[in-house]
N, C-alpha and C positions, 0 to 999 in steps of 0.2 A: 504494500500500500504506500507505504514510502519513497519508491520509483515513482510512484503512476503521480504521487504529489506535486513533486518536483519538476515531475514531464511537463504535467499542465500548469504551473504556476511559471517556468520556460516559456512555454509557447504564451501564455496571458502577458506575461512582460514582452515579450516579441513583439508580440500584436499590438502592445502602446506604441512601442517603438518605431512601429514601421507607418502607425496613426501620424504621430510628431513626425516622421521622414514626410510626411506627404502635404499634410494639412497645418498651415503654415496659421494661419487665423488663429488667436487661442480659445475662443468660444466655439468654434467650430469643431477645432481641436477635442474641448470636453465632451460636447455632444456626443462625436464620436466614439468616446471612449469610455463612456456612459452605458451607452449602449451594447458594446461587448462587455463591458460588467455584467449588462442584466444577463447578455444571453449565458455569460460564464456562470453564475447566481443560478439558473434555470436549469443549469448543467450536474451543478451540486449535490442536490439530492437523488441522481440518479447512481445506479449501481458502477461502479467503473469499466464493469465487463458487458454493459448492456449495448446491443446496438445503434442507440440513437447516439451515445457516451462517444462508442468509437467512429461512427459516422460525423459527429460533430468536429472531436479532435481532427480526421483526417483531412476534414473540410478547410479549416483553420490553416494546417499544414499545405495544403495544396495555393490559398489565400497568400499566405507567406511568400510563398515561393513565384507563386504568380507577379504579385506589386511589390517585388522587390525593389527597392528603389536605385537607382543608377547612382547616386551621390548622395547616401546618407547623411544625417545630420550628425557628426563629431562631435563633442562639448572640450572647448581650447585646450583643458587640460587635461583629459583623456590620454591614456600614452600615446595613441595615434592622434592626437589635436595637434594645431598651430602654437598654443603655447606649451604644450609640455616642455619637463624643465629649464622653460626660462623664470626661476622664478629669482626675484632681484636678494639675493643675499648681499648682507653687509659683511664687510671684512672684519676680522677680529679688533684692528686696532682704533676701530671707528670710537669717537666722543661725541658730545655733545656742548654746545656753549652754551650759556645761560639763558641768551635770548629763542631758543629753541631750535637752529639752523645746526645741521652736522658741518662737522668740522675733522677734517682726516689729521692725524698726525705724520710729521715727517718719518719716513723711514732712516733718517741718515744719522 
């Protein structure tokens, strides 16, 4: 039972994701995504080995695969994003002046 959880809570986060890949609007966006709640919700109390259970998942599955998006949406710092690790570290021998502006000390 612990498989079959994890399958479909996979593919539920999939199917946000591939929602956010497409539908750029953010109201539009929930609506969407609303609605595969309910139909996931509606899914719930069926048995996991019942035919409507596995017809549904494969359905899904096939959905997926279908509108795959050509250029998903990245988040910058994702390891595949535009900012992964650029993130601005300060050097150790960094101060501070009183008026609140850093100030580097000489190396020499």
């Amino acid at each position: 039972m612990h498989d079959h959880r994890k399958y479909v809570q996979s593919l539920y986060k999939r199917s946000l994701k591939l929602i956010q890949d497409w539908k750029h609007n953010v109201p539009e966006c929930r609506r969407w995504q609303l609605a595969l709640r309910e139909q996931f919700e509606e899914l719930k109390g069926e048995p996991k080995d019942s035919e409507k259970t596995w017809l549904f998942l494969r359905g899904i599955e096939h959905l997926l695969a279908r509108f795959h998006h050509p250029e998903p949406y990245i988040y910058p710092y994702d390891p595949k994003g535009v900012a992964h690790g650029r993130e601005c570290r300060l050097p150790p021998d960094f101060i501070e002046n009183g008026d609140g502006r850093g100030k580097m000390k000489t190396l020499v």
